[in-house]
BATIPA-865607 format. One record per residue: residue number from 1; y, z, x of N, C-alpha, C in turn. Coordinates in Angstrom, 2 decimals, padded with zeros to 5 digits, always signed. Last residue first. Layout:
ATOM    nr       npy       npz       npx      capy      capz      capx       cpy       cpz       cpx
ATOM   NUM         Y         Z         X         Y         Z         X         Y         Z         X
...
//
This chain:
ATOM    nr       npy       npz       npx      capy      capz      capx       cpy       cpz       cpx
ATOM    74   -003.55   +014.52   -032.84   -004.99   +015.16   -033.97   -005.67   +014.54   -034.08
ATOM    73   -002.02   +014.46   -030.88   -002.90   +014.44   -030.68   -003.73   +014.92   -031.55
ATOM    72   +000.99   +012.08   -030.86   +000.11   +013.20   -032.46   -001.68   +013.15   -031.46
ATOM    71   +002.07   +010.93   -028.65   +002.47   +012.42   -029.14   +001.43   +013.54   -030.17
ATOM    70   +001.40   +008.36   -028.85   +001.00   +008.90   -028.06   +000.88   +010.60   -027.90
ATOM    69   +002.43   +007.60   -031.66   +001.10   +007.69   -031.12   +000.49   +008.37   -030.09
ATOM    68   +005.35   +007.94   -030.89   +004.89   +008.88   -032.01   +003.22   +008.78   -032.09
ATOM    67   +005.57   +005.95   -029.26   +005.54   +007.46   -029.15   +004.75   +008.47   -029.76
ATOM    66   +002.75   +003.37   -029.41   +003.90   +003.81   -030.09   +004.61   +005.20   -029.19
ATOM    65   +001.30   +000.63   -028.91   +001.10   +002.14   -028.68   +002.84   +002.63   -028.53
ATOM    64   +000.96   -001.86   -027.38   +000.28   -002.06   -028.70   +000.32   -000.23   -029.57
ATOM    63   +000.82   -001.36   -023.93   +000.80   -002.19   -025.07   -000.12   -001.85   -026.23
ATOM    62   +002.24   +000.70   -021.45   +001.17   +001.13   -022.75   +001.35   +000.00   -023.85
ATOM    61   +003.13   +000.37   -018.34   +003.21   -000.04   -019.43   +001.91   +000.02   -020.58
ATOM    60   +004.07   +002.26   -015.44   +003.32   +002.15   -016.30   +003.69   +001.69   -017.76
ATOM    59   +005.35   +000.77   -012.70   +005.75   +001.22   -014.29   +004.44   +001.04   -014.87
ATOM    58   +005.28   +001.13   -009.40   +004.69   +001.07   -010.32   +005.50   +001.99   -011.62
ATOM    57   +008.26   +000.44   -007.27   +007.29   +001.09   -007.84   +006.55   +000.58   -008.80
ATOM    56   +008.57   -002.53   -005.11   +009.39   -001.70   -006.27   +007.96   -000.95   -006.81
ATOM    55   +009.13   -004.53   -002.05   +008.48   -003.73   -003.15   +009.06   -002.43   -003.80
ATOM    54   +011.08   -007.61   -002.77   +010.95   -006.38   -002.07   +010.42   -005.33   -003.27
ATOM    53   +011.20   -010.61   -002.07   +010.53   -010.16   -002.25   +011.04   -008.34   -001.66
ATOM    52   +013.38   -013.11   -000.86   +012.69   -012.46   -000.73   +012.36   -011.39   -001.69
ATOM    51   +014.71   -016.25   -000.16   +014.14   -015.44   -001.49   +013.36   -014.66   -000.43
ATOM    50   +018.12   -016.66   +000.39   +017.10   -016.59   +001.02   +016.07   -015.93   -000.35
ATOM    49   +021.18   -016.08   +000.23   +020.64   -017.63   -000.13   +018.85   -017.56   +000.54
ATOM    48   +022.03   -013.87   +001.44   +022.40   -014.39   +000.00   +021.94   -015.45   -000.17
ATOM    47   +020.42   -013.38   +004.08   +021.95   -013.13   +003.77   +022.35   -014.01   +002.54
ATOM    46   +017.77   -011.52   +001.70   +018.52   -011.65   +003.16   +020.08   -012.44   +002.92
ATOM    45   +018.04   -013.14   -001.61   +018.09   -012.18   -000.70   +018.47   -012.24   +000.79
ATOM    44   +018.67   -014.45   -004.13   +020.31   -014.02   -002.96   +019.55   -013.08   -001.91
ATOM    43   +015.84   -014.54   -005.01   +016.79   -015.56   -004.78   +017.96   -015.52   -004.17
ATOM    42   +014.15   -011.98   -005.65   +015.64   -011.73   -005.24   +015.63   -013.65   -004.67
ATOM    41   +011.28   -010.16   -007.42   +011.99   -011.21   -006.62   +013.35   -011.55   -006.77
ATOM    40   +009.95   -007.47   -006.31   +011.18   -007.93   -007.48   +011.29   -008.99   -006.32
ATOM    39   +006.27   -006.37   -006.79   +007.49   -007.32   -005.61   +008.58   -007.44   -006.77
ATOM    38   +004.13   -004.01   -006.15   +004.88   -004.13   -007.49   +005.51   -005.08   -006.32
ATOM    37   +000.72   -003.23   -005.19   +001.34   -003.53   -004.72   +002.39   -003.92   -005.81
ATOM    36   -002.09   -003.79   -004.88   -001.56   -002.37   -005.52   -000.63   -002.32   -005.17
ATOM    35   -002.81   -006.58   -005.36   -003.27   -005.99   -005.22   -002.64   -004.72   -005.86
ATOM    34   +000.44   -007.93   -006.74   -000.88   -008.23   -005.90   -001.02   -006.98   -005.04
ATOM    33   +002.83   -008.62   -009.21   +001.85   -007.83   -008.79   +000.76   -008.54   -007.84
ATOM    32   +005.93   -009.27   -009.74   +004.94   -009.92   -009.62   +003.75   -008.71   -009.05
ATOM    31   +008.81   -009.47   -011.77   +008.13   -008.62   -010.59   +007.00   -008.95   -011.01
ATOM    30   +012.46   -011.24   -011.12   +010.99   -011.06   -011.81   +010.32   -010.10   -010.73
ATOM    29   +014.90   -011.69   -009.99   +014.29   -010.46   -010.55   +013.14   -010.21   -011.38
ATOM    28   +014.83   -014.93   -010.87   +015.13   -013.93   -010.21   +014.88   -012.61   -010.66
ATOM    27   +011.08   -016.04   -011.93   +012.61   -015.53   -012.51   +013.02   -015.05   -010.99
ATOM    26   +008.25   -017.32   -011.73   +008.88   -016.25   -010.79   +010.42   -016.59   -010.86
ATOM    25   +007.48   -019.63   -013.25   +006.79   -017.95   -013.53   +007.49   -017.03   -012.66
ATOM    24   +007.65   -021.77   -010.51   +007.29   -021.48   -011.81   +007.06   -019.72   -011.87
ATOM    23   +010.68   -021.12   -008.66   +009.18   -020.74   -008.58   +008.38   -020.79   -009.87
ATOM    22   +013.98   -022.12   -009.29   +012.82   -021.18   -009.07   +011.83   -021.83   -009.22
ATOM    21   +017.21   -023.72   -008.02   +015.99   -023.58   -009.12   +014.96   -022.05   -008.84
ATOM    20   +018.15   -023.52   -004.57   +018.37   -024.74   -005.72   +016.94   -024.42   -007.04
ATOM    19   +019.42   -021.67   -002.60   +018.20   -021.98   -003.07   +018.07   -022.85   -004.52
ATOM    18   +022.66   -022.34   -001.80   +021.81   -021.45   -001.55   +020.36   -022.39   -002.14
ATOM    17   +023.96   -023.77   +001.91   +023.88   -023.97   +000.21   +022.70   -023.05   -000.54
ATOM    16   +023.44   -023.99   +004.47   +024.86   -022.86   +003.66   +024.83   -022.65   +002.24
ATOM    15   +020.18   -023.14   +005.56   +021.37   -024.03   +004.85   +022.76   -023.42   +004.75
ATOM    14   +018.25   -021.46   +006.00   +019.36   -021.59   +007.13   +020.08   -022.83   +007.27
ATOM    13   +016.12   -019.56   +004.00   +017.07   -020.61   +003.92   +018.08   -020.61   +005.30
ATOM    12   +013.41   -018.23   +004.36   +014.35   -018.00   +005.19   +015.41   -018.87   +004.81
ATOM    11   +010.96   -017.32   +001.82   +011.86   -018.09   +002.69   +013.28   -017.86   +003.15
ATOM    10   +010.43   -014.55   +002.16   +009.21   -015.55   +001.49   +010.11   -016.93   +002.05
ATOM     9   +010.87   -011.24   +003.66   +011.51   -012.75   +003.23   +010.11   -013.83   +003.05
ATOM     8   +010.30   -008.82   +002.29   +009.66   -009.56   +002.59   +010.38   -010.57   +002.38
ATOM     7   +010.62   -005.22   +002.70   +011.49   -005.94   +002.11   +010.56   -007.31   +003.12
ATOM     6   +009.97   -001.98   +000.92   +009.75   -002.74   +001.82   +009.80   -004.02   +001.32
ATOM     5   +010.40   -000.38   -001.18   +011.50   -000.85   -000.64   +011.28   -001.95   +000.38
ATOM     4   +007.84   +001.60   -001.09   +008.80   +000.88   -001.47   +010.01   +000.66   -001.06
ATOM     3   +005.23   +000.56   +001.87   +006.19   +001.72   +001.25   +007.30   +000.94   +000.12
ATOM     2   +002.02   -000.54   +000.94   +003.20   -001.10   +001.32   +004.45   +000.45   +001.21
ATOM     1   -001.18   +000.00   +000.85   +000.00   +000.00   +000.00   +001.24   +000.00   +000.90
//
């Protein structure tokens, strides 16, 4: 497991112009999972025109499951 925050350039751009579109399925600020591992992807990353990747905690998400479900333990 990676520490968070740890920061991964995926490409280096060493244009002036920044990164033209996205990655199917990979938004800016999208977060992608591999292995045990959370990534936000950043399109302005390193010096603003570079995509990198930097790891972000685990959110636990409960689909299909309410509060008020999770709360009534009878």
């Amino acid at each position: 497991m990676l520490p968070i925050g740890s920061l991964l350039m995926i490409i280096d751009n060493t244009a002036a112009i920044p990164i033209a579109g996205t990655f199917s399925n990979l938004a800016d600020g999208g977060i992608i999972t591999s292995d045990v591992n959370n990534f936000q992807a950043s399109y302005e990353g390193g010096d603003g025109n570079d995509l990198t990747l930097t790891v972000v905690p685990w959110v636990a998400v409960f689909s299909g499951y309410s509060l008020s479900t999770l709360s009534s333990n009878q």
